[in-house]
FIVO-803583 format. One record per atom (N, C-alpha, C, O, CB): y negated, z, x; atom name; residue in one letter. Coordinates in steps of 0.2 Angstrom, whole numbers. Glycine has a CB too. Layout:
BEGIN
> y, z, x, at, aa
> Y, Z, X, CA, A
...
This chain:
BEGIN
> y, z, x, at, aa
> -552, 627, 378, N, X
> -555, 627, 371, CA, X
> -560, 621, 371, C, X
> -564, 620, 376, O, X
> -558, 633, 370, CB, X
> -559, 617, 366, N, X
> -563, 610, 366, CA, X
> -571, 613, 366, C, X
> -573, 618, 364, O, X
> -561, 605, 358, CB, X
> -574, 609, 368, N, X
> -582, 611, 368, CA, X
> -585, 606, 361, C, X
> -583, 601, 358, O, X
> -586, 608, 379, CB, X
> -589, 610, 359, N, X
> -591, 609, 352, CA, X
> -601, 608, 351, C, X
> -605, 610, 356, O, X
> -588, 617, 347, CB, X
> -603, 604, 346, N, X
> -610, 605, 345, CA, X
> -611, 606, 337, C, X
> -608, 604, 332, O, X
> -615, 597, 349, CB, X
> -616, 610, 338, N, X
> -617, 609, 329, CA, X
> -624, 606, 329, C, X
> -628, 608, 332, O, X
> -616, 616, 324, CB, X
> -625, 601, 324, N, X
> -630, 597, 322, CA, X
> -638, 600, 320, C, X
> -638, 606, 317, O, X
> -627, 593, 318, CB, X
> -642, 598, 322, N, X
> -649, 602, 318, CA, X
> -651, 595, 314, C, X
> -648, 589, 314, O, X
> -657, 606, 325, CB, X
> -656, 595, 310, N, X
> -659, 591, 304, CA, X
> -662, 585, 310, C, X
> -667, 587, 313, O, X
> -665, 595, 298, CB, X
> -657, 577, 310, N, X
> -662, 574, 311, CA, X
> -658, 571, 318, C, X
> -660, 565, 321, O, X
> -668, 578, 311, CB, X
> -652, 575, 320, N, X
> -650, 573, 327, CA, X
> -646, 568, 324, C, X
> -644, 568, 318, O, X
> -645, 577, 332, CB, X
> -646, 561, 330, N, X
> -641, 555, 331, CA, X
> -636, 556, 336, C, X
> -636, 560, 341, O, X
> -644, 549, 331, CB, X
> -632, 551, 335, N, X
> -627, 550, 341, CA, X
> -628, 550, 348, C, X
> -626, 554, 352, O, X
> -625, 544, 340, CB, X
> -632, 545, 349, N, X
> -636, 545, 356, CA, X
> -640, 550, 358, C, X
> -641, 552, 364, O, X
> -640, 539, 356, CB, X
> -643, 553, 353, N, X
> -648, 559, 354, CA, X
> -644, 565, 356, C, X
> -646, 568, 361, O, X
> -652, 561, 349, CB, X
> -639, 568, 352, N, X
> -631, 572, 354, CA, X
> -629, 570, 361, C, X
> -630, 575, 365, O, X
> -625, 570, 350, CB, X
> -626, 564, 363, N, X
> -624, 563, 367, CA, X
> -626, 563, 375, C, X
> -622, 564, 379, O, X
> -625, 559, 365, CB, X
> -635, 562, 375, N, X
> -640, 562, 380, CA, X
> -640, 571, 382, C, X
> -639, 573, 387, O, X
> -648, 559, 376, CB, X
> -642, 574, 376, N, X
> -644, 581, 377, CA, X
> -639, 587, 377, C, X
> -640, 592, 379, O, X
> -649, 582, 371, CB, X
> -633, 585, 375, N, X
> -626, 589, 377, CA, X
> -621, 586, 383, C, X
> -617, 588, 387, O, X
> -621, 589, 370, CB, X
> -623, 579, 383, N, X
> -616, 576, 388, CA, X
> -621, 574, 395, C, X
> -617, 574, 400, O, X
> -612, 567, 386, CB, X
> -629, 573, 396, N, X
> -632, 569, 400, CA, X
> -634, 561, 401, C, X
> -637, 559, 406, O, X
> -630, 571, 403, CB, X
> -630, 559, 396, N, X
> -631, 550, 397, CA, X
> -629, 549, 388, C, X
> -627, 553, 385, O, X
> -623, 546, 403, CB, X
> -631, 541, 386, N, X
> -630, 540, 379, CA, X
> -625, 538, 379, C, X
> -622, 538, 374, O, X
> -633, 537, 375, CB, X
> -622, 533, 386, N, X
> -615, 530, 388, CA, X
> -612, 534, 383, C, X
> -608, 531, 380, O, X
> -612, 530, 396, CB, X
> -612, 540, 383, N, X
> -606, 544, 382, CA, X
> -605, 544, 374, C, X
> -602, 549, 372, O, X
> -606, 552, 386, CB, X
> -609, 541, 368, N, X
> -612, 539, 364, CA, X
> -604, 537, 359, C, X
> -603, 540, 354, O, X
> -617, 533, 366, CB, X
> -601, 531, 360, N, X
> -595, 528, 359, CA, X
> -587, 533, 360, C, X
> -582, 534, 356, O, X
> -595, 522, 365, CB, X
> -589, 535, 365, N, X
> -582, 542, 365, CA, X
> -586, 547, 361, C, X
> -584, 548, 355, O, X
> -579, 547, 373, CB, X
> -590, 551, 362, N, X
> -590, 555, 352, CA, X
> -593, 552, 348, C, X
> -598, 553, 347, O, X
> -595, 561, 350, CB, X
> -590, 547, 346, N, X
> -592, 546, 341, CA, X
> -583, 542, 336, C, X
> -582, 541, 331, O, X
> -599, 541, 341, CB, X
> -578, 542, 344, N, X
> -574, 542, 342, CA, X
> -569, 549, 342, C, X
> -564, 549, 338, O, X
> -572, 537, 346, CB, X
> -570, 553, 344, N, X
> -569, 559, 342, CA, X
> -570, 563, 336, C, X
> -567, 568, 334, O, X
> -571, 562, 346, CB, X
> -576, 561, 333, N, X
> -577, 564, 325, CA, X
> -578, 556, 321, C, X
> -584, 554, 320, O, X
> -586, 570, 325, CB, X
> -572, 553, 320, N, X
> -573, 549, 314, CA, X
> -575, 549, 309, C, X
> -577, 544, 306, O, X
> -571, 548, 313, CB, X
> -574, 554, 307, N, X
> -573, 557, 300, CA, X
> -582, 558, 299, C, X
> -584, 561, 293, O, X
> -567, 565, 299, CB, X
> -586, 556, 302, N, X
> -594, 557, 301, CA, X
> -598, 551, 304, C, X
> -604, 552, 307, O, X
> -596, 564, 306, CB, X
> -594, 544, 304, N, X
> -596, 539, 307, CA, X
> -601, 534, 302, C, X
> -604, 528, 302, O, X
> -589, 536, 311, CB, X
> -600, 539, 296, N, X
> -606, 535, 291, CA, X
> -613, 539, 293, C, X
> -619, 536, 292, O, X
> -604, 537, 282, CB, X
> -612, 546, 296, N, X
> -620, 546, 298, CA, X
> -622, 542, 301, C, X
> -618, 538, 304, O, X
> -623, 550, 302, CB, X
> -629, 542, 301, N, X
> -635, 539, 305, CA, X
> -638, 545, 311, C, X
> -638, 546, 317, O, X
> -641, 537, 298, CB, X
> -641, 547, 304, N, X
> -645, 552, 306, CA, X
> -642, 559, 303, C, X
> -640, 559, 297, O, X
> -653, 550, 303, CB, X
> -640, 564, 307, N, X
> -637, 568, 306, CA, X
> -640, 576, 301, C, X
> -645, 579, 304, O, X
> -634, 569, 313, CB, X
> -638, 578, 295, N, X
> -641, 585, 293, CA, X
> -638, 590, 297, C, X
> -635, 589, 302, O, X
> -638, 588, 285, CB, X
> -641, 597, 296, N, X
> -641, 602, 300, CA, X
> -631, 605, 300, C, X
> -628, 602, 296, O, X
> -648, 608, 296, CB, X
> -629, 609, 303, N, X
> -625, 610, 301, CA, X
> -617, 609, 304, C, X
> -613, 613, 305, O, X
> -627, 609, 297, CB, X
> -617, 601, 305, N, X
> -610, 598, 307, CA, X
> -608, 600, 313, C, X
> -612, 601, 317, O, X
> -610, 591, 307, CB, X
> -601, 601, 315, N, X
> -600, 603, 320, CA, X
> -595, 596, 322, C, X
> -591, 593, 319, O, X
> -596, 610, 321, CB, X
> -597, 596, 327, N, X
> -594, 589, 331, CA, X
> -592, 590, 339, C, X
> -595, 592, 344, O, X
> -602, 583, 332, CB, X
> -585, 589, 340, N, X
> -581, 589, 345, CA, X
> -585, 584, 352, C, X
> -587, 578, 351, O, X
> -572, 587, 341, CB, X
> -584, 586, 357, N, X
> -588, 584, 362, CA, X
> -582, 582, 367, C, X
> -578, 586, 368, O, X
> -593, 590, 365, CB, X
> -583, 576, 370, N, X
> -579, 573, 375, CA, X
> -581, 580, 382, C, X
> -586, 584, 382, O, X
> -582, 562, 377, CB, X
> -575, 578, 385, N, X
> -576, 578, 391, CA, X
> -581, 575, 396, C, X
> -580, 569, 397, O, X
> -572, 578, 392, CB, X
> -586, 580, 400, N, X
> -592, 575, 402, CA, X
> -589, 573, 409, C, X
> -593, 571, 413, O, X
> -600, 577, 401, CB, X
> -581, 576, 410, N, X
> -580, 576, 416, CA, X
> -576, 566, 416, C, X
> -576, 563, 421, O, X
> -574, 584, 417, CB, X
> -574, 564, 412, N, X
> -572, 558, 410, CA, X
> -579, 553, 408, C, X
> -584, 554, 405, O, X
> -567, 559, 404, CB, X
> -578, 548, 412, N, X
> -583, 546, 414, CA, X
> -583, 538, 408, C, X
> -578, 535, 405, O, X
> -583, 544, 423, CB, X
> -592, 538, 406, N, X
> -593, 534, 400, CA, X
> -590, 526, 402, C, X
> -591, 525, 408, O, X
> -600, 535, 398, CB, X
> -588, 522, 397, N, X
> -590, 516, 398, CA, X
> -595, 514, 399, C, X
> -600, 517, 397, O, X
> -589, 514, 394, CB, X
> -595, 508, 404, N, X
> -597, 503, 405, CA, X
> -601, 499, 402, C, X
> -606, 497, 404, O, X
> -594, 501, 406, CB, X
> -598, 499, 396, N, X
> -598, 493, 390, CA, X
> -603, 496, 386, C, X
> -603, 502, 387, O, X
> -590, 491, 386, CB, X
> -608, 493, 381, N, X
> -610, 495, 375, CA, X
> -606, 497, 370, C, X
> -601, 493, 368, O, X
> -614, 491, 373, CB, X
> -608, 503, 368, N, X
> -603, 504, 361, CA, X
> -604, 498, 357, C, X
> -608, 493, 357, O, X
> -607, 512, 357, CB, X
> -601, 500, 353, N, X
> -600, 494, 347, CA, X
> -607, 489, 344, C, X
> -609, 483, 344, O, X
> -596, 498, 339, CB, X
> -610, 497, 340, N, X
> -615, 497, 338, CA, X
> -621, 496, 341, C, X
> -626, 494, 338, O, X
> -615, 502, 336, CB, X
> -619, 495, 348, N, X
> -628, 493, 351, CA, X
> -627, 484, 355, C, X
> -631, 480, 358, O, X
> -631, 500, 360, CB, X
> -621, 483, 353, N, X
> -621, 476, 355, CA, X
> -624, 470, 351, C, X
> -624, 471, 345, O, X
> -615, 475, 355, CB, X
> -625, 466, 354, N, X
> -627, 458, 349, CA, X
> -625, 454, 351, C, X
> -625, 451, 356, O, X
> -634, 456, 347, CB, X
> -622, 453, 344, N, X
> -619, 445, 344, CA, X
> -620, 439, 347, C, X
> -626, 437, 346, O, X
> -620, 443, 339, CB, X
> -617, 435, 350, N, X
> -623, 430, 354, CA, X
> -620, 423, 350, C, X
> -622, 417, 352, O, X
> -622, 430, 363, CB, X
């Protein structure tokens, strides 16, 4: 059974990420798992968002979103 979070008023990506997976690395795979909510920012109460496996280890790399252009 997929492991699930549901949002409270105010959670982000990285903050989900940190406090259900243990690392923000893991930031980029949920956030590719719930596309369909990739216009939050800042998350309302309520959403339920599908959680990677924390057994699959994060990238390396910066997610998209925290990279800069050089």
């Amino acid at each position: 059974m997929p492991k699930t979070y549901t949002t409270i008023q105010g959670d982000m990506w990285d903050s989900i990420a940190y406090s259900q997976l243990g690392d923000v690395a893991y930031t980029d795979k949920l956030m590719n798992l719930n596309p369909q909510y990739r216009e939050y920012y800042t998350f309302p109460a309520g959403i339920v968002l599908h959680l990677p496996d924390a057994a699959e280890q994060p990238s390396a790399a910066l997610p998209p979103w925290r990279q800069v252009a050089g």
